[in-house]
C-alpha positions as CSV (number, residue, x, y, z in Angstrom):
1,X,-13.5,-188.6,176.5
2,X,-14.6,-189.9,173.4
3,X,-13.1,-193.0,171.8
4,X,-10.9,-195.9,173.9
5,X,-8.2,-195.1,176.4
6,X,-6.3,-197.8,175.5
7,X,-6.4,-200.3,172.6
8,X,-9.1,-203.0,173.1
9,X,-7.5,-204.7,170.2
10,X,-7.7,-209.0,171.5
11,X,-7.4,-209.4,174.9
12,X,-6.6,-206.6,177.6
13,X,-6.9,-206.8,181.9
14,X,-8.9,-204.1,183.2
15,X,-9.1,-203.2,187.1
16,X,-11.2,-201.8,189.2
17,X,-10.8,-200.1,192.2
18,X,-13.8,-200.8,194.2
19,X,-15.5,-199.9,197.4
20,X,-19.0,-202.1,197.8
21,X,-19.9,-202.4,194.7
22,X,-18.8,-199.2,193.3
23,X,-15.4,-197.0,192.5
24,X,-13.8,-196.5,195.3
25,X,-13.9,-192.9,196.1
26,X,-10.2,-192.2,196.6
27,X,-7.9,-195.5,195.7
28,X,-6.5,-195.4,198.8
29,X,-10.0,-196.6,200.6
30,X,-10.5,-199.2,197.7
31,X,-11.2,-202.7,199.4
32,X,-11.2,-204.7,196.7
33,X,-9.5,-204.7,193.0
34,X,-11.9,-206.6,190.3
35,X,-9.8,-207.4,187.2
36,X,-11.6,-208.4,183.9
37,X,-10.6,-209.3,180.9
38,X,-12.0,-206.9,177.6
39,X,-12.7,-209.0,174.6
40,X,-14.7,-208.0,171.6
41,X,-15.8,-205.4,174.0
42,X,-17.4,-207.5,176.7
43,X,-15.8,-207.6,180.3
44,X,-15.5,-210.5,182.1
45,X,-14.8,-210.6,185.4
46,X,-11.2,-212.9,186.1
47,X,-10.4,-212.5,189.9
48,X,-11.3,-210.6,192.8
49,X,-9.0,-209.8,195.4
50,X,-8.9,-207.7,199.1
51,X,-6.5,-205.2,198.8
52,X,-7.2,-202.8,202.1
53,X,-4.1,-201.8,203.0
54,X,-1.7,-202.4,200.5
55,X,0.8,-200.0,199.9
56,X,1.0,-197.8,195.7
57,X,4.0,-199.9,195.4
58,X,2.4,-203.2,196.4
59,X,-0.6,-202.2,194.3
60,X,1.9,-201.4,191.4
61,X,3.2,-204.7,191.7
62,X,-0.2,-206.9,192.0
63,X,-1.3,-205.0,189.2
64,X,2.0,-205.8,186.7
65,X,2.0,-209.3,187.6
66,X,-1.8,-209.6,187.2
67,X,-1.2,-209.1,183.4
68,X,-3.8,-205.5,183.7
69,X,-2.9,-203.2,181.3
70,X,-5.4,-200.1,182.6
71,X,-6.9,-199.3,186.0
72,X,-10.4,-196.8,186.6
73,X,-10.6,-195.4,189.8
74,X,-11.6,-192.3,191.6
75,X,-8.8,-189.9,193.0
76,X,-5.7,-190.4,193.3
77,X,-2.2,-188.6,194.5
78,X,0.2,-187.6,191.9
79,X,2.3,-189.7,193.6
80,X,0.3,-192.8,193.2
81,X,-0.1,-192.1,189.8
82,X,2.9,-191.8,188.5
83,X,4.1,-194.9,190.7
84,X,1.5,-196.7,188.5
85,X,2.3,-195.4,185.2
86,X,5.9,-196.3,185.8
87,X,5.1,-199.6,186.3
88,X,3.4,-199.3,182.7
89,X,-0.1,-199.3,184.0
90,X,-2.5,-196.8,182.2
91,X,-4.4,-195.1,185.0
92,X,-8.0,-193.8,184.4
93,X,-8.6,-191.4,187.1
94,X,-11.7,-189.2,188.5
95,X,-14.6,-191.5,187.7
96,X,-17.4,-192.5,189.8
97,X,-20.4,-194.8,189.6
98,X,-20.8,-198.3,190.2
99,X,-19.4,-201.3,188.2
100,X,-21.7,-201.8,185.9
101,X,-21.9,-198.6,185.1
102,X,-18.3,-197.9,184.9
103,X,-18.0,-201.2,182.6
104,X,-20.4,-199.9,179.9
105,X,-19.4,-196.8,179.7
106,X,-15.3,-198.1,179.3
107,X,-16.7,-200.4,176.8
108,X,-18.5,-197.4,174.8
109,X,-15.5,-195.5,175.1
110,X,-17.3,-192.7,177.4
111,X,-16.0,-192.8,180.6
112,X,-16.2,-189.3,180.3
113,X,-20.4,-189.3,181.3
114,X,-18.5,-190.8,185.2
115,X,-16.2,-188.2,185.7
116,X,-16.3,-187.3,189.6
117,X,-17.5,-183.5,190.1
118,X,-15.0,-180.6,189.5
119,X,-12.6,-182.7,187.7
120,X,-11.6,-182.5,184.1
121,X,-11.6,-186.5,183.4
122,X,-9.5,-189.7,182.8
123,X,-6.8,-188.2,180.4
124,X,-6.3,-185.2,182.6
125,X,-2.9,-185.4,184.6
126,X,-4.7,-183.8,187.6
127,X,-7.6,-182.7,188.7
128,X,-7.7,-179.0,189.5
129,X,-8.8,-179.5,193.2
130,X,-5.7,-180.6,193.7
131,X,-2.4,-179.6,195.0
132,X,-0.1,-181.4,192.8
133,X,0.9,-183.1,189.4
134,X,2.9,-186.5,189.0
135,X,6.3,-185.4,188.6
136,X,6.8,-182.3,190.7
137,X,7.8,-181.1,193.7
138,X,8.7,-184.1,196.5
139,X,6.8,-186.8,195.2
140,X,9.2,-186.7,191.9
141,X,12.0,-186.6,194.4
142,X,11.0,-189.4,196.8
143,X,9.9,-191.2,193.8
144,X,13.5,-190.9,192.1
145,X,15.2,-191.9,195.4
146,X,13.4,-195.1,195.9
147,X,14.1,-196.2,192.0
C-alpha cells in the first residue's frame, strides 16, 4: 500500500498490538497495546498498557477512549474487525515485524513491505486464508444483536 492509511495531518494516536517487542501474531495473543502519537511523521510512544485477556469489545472501548484513531496488527477475525471499525477505529491488518520496523514503514506509508505471508495487506477486508469477511454470516448477526 502506497501512500498513508489514514490522514497524518496534526496529531493522530496510533496502536500497536504487540507481543515481545513485535506485532502480535493474531490480536487475540497480543499482550500489550503501545499507543503513539504521529506528528510531522515521527511516533512517539504515549502509554503502554497489558491487555492479555481483554475481550474485542473491551479493546474497542480502551482504544475509543484512548483518543487512537488507527490500529496495526496481525490477523484478526472478521468479527473483531468490524467490532473495531464500528467503534470508528481504522484497523491495519496482516502485518508483521517488530515495532520499529512497523513504525517506519507506517511513517513512509509502506506498510505494504510487512504484510504477513499469503495475505493481500492492510486495506484488504480479509485475507484469503480465511473463512470469513466482516459482515456476513453469524458474526453480522451476533454483532447486530448485541448493538
Amino acid at each position: 500500500m502506497t501512500g498513508a492509511a489514514f490522514d497524518h495531518a496534526g496529531s493522530t494516536t496510533l496502536c500497536l498490538a504487540c507481543h515481545q517487542g513485535r506485532l502480535a501474531t493474531l490480536l487475540e495473543t497480543a499482550t500489550e497495546l503501545r499507543f503513539y502519537s504521529l506528528e510531522r511523521d515521527q511516533a512517539v510512544l504515549r502509554e503502554v498498557r497489558a491487555c492479555s485477556g481483554a475481550s474485542v469489545r473491551q479493546l474497542a472501548e480502551l482504544l475509543a477512549v484512548r483518543g487512537a484513531s488507527a490500529l496495526i496488527c496481525g490477523a484478526l477475525t472478521g468479527c473483531c474487525r468490524m467490532t473495531l471499525e464500528h467503534q470508528g477505529i481504522t484497523v491495519l491488518p496482516w502485518i508483521a515485524g517488530n515495532i520499529e520496523q512497523v513504525l517506519g514503514a507506517h511513517t513512509q506509508g509502506r506498510l505494504d513491505t510487512l504484510v504477513m505471508p499469503g495475505c493481500p495487506g492492510p486495506t484488504a477486508l480479509k485475507c484469503p486464508q480465511g473463512r470469513s469477511a466482516p459482515g456476513r454470516g453469524r458474526c453480522r448477526q451476533r454483532f447486530q444483536q448485541e448493538k
